[in-house]
C-alpha positions as CSV (number, residue, x, y, z in Angstrom):
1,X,190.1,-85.6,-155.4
2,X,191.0,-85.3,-151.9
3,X,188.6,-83.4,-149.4
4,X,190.5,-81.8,-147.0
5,X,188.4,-80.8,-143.5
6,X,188.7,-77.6,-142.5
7,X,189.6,-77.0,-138.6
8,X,185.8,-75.7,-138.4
9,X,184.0,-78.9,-140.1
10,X,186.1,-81.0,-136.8
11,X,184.9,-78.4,-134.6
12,X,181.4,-79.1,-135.6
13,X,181.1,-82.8,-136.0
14,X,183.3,-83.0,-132.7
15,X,180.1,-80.7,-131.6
16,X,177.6,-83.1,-132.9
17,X,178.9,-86.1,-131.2
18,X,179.0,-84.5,-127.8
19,X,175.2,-83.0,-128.5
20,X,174.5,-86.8,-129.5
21,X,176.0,-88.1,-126.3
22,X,174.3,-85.5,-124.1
23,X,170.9,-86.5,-125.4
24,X,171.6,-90.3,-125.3
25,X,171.9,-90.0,-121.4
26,X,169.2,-87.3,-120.7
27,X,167.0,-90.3,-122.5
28,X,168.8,-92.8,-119.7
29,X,168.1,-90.8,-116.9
30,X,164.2,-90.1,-117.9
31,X,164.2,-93.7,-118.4
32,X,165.5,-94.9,-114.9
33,X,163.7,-92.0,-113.4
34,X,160.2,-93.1,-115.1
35,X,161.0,-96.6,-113.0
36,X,161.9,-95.4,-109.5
37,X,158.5,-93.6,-109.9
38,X,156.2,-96.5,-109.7
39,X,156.7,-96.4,-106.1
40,X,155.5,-93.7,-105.6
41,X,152.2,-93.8,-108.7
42,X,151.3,-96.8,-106.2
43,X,151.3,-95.2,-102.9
44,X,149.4,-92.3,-104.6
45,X,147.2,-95.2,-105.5
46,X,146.4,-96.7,-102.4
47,X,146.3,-93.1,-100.6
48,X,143.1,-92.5,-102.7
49,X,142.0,-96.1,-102.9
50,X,141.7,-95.6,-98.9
51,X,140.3,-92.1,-98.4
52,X,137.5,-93.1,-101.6
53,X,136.5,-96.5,-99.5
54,X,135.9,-94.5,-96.6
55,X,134.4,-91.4,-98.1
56,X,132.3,-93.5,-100.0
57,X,131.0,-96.2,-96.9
58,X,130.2,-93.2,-95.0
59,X,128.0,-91.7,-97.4
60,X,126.2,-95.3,-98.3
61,X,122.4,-95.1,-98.1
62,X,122.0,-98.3,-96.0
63,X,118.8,-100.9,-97.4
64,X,117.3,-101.3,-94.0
65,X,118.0,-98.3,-91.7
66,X,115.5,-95.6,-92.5
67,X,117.6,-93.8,-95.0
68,X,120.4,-93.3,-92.9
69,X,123.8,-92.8,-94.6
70,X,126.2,-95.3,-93.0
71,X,127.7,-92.3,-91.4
72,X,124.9,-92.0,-89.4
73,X,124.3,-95.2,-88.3
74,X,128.1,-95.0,-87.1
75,X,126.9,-91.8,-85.1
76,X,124.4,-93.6,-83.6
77,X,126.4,-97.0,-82.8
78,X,128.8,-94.4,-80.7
79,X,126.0,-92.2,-79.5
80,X,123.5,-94.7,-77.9
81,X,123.2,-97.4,-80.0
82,X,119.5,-97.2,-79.9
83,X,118.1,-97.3,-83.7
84,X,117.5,-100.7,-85.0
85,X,118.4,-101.9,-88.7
86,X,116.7,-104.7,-89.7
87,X,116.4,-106.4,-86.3
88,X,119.7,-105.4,-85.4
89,X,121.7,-102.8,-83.3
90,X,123.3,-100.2,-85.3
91,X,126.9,-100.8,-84.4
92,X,126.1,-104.9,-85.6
93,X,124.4,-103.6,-88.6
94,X,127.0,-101.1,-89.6
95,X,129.7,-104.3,-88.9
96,X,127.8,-106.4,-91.6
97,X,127.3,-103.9,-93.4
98,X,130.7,-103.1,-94.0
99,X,132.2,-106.8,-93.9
100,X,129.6,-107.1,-96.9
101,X,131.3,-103.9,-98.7
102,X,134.7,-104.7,-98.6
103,X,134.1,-108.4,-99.3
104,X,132.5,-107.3,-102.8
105,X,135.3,-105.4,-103.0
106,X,139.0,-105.0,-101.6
107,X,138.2,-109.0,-101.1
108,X,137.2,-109.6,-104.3
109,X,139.9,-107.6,-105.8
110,X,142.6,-109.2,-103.7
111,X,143.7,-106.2,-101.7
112,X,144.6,-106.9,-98.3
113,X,143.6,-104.0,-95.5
114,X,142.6,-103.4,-92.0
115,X,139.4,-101.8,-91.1
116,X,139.0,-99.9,-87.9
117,X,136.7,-97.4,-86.2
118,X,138.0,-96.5,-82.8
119,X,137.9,-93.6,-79.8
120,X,141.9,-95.0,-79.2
121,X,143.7,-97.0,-81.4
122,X,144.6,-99.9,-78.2
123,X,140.5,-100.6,-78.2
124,X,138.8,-100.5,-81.6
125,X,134.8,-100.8,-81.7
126,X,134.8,-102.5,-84.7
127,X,138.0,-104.3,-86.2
128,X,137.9,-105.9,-90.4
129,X,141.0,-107.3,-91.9
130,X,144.3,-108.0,-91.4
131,X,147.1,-106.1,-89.5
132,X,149.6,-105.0,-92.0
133,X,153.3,-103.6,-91.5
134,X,153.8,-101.8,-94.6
135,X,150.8,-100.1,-95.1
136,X,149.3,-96.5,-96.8
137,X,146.3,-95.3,-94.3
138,X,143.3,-92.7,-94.1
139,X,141.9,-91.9,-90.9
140,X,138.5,-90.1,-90.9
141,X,137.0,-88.6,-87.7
142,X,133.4,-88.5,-87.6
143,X,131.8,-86.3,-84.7
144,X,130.1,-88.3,-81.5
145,X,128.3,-86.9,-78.6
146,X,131.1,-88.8,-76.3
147,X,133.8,-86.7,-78.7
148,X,135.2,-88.2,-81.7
149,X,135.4,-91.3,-83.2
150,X,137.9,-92.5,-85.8
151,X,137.5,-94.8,-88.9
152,X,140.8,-95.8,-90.3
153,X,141.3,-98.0,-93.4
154,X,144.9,-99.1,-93.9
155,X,146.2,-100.2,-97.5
156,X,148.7,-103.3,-97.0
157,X,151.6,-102.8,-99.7
């Protein structure tokens, strides 16, 4: 017995290809697309990695300062440099403090970067890392009685 197709049954397996085809190359595109977005998952990455380092080293309790948050002791180091941390000034002891910080972490972890806290970018106050070209930066201002002083972590890439 011979089936003979009907004009309609082409019509709709011609249909079913071309719905086949469609969804094969939506998948594609999803696919490449999901890959051209790593780029930018990672400089959303090191956006927050940056802003959470700084947030989070200005709102340290330091050991040896009193209680001061780190923030603070910045404050000072700009203002008059006059409170001592364990035997130190409070610029040097925010300096340590920090090199310690990142060492036990963005060292440990591999992740190269450039610290900075500066009135202008041409003379920082305190300098940590490495310069970088490609880089993802936050830059925090923190108020001073001489005006505003910047901390600036850069992410290399």
């Amino acid at each position: 017995m011979t089936i003979i197709m009907k004009k309609g049954q082409h019509e709709i397996m011609g249909l079913a290809i071309v719905i086949v085809l469609i969804i094969i190359g939506i998948l594609a595109m999803a696919k490449s697309n999901s890959f051209g977005n790593s780029s930018y998952k990672k400089d959303y990455e090191q956006s927050e990695l940056a802003s959470r380092m700084l947030d989070t080293l200005l709102a340290t309790t330091s050991r040896d300062c009193n209680g001061l948050s780190m923030g603070q002791i910045l404050q000072d180091c700009a203002d008059n440099n006059a409170s001592k941390c364990n035997g130190e000034s409070s610029c040097a002891y925010f300096e340590q403090q920090a090199k310690e910080i990142f060492g036990n972490t963005l060292d440990s972890w591999k992740i190269n970067y450039k610290f900075s806290v500066f009135y202008n970018e041409e003379s920082p106050i305190i300098e940590l890392g490495k310069q970088c070209i490609n880089k993802k930066s936050e830059l925090f201002p923190v108020p001073t009685e001489p005006g505003a002083l910047f901390v600036k972590l850069d992410i290399c890439r």
